[in-house]
N, C-alpha and C positions, 0 to 999 in steps of 0.2 A: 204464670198467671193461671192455668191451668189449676194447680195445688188450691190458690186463690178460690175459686170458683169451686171446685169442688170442698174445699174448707168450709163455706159458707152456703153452699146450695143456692147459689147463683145460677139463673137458667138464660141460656144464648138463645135467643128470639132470632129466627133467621127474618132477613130485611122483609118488610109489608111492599107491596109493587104499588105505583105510583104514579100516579101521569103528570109531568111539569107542564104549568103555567107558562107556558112563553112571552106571555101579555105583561109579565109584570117586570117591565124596565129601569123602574129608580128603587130606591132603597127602602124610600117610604112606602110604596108598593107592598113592600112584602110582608108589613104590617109588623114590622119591631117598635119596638118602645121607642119616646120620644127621646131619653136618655141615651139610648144607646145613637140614637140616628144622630146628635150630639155628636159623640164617640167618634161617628163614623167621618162626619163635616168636618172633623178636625186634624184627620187622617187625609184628608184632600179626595176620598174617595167620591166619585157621586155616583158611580152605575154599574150594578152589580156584576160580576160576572156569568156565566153561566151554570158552573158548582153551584154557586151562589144563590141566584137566581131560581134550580129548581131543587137545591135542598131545604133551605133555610125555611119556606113554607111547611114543607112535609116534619121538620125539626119541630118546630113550633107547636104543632099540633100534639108532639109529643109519638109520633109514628115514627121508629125504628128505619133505618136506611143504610145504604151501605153507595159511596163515592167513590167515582175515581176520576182523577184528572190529573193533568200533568206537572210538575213543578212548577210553580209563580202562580196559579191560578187563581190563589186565594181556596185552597182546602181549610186552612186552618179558619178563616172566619166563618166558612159555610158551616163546622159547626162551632162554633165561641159565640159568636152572634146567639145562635137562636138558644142555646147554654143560659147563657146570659138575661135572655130576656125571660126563659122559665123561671127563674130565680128573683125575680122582681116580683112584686115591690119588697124591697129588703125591710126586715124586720128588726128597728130598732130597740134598745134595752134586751137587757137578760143575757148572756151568752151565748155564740151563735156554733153554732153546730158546721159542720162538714157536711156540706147540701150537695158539689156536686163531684167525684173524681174523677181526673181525666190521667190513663196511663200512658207514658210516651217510652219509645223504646230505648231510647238514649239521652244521657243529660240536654245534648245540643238542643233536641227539640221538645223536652219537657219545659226550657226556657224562651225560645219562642212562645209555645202557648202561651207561657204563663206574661209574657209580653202581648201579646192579641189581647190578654183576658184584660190587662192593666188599661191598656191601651182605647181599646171600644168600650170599656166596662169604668171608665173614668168617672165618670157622673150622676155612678149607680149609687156607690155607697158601698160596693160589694168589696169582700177582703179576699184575698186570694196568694198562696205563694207556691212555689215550685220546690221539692223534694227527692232528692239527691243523691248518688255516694261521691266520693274523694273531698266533701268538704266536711267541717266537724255537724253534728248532729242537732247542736246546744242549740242553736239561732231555729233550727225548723222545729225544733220541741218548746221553745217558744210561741211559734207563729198558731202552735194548736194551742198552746195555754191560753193565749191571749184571744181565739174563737177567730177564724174564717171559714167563711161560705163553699170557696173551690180550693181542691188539691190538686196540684199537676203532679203525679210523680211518674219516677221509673220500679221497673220492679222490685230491683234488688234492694232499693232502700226504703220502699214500701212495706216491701218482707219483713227490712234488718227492723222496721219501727214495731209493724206490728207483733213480731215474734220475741222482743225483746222481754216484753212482759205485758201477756194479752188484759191484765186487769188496767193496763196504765190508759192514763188519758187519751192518748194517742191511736190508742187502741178502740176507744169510746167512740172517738170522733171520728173517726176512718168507717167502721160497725156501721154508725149512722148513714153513711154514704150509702155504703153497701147492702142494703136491706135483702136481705128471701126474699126469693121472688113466691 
């Protein structure tokens, strides 16, 4: 990732400090979109956790953070959730670009995300797939012909896309994500 970031003159924002809301107990609370709280009611979830709870607001606002809690806590929707709701209202017609990437360090859990993102992100409208190695390539060079909004990938096959041949589409759409900071 490293190469990544220095490739492209990506700058690492160290986390903004942050004081959590403790007062904000339901979902609706933390002021996500109607679609996603959707997402969430259907998931059986009703009451956030504590990740949850005091990232999702600071997310939202679009302030830089950095989490830590333990397995099952629900990390992965403290940020997909508010991911999700920046990206709203989705923009019909015309081609859609590569709006948000998210890097996971292993297949396992770049398809989790990309299951959180399908899953609460159901009734967004938003397109989203998960990006790979040991499968063939053909089906994820589809999924950017065809225009989505989120990439979940891992490095290595994020590398093999964009290094393939940086004029190719794939390459455009990825760019787009990753703007200079």
């Amino acid at each position: 990732m490293r190469g990544l970031v220095r490739r492209h003159l990506l700058s690492v924002v160290p986390p903004t400090p942050a004081v959590p809301d403790h007062s904000l107990t339901s979902f609706q609370s933390l002021g996500l979109a109607d679609e996603l709280l959707r997402g969430i009611a259907d998931t059986g979830y009703e009451t956030p956790t504590p990740i949850q709870r005091d990232a999702i607001p600071i997310a939202i606002e679009g302030r830089d953070l950095t989490g830590c809690a333990q397995t099952g806590t629900g990390k992965t929707a403290a940020f997909v959730l508010p991911m999700l709701h920046r990206l709203l209202p989705v923009q019909h017609g015309g081609r859609r670009h590569v709006r948000a990437l998210v890097v996971a360090p292993t297949r396992e859990l770049a398809l989790q995300v990309e299951e959180s993102v399908r899953t609460y992100g159901k009734h967004t409208g938003l397109r989203s797939t998960a990006v790979f190695g040991g499968v063939g390539a053909g089906p994820q060079l589809s999924a950017f012909r065809r225009g989505i909004d989120i990439v979940i990938a891992t490095p290595g096959r994020l590398l093999d896309h964009v290094s393939q041949d940086p004029s190719a589409t794939v390459y455009q759409y990825i760019a787009h994500a990753i703007k200079p900071a």
